[in-house]
Residue, then its C-alpha position, 0 to 999 in steps of 0.5 A: x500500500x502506497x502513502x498517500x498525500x493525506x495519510x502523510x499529512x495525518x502522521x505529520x500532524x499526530x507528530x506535532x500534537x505530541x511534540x506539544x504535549x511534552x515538558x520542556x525536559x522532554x523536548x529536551x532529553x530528546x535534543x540530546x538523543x537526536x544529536x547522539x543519533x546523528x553522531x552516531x550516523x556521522x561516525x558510520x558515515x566517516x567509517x565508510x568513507x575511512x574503513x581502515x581507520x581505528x575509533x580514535x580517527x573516527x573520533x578525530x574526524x568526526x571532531x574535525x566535521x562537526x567544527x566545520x558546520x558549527x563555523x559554517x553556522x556562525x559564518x554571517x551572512x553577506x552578500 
């Protein structure tokens, strides 16, 4: 069975009303678990493009990736 456009819109929304409901510790431990599970996908990411790196290299690279986006964040904007 194919998802519709209506069935998409309902999960999304079920999403939200829930996102809602929580305390603000909760929409905050759940920060913490996001940012730990994309680390986690960053540092598999980094062990395909190196498969011959150790966990130290890892750790150095993903180090090395996240400094890069929070410069890139912080970087103004100009024209």
């Amino acid at each position: 069975m194919e998802p519709t456009r209506q069935l998409a819109d309902q999960l999304f929304l079920d999403r939200v009303r829930r996102a809602r409901r929580q305390t603000f510790a909760q929409k905050f431990y759940a920060g913490v678990r996001l940012f730990a599970a994309v680390k986690d996908r960053m540092r598999a990411g980094i062990r395909d493009d190196f498969p011959h790196a150790d966990d130290q290299a890892v750790e150095r690279e993903l180090r090395r990736r996240l400094a890069i986006s929070r410069a890139i964040e912080q970087r103004p904007w100009t024209k």
